[in-house]
Steps between C-alpha positions, in 0.01 A plus 500: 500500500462638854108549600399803597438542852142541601550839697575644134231409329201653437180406636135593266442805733877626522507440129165781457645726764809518310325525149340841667847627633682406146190671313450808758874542650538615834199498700317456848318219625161712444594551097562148512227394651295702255588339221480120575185359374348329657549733823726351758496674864724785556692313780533207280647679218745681786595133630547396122715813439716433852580139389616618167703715628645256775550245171739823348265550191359825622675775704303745674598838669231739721360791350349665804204276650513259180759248366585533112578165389750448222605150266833413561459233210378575157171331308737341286746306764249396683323314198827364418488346894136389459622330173804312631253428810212323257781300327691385814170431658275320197795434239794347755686783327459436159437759298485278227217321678273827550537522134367178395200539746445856332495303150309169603249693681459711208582803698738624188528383175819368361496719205456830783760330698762508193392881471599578857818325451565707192409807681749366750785505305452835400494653782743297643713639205427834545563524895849347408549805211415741792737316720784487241494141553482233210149339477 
């Protein structure tokens, strides 16, 4: 499985910038700033914003004085990146593998796990009924 490339992930600090724009929606560096806790410095939070933008996962257009910054990439792709990421990364791929840690670590529980999997297959049956494809 090919790795993703470093310029695409996300760092800690991207990742809480981007929490705010996914939770807020469009906003400017000060409305950003103003809800990271703890308080980063506005020109940080501007630099932050600029290299997320140069790495395509927010665009942003000027609204007079200000910038109005904008994800490009939804809260839910870019887990699925941070996921593949962690398993390339810790797991040499294997999904299988971050499994097993999750159950010998006693992160999950195998009786939980088999509930997931169940709940799974349901939904995995009912996107396919939506799609007018066969499970």
């Amino acid at each position: 499985m090919p790795r993703t490339p470093k310029s695409s992930r996300l760092t800690a600090l991207e990742l809480r910038i981007m929490q705010v724009i996914w939770n807020r929606g469009a906003s400017t560096v000060a409305e950003v700033q103003g809800e990271l806790h703890p308080p980063l410095a506005y020109t940080t939070v501007q630099t932050m914003l600029n290299i997320l933008a140069r790495k395509g996962k927010l665009s942003r257009r000027l609204d007079g004085r200000a910038y109005i910054y904008t994800a490009r990439v939804s809260q839910a792709r870019a887990l699925g990146q941070g996921v593949r990421d962690l398993i390339d990364r810790m797991f040499g791929g294997s999904s299988e593998a971050l499994v097993m840690s999750l159950l010998h670590n006693r992160q999950i529980d195998p009786e939980r796990l088999a509930e997931l999997t169940e709940r799974f297959g349901r939904q995995s049956e009912i996107n396919a009924n939506d799609k007018g494809e066969k499970p």
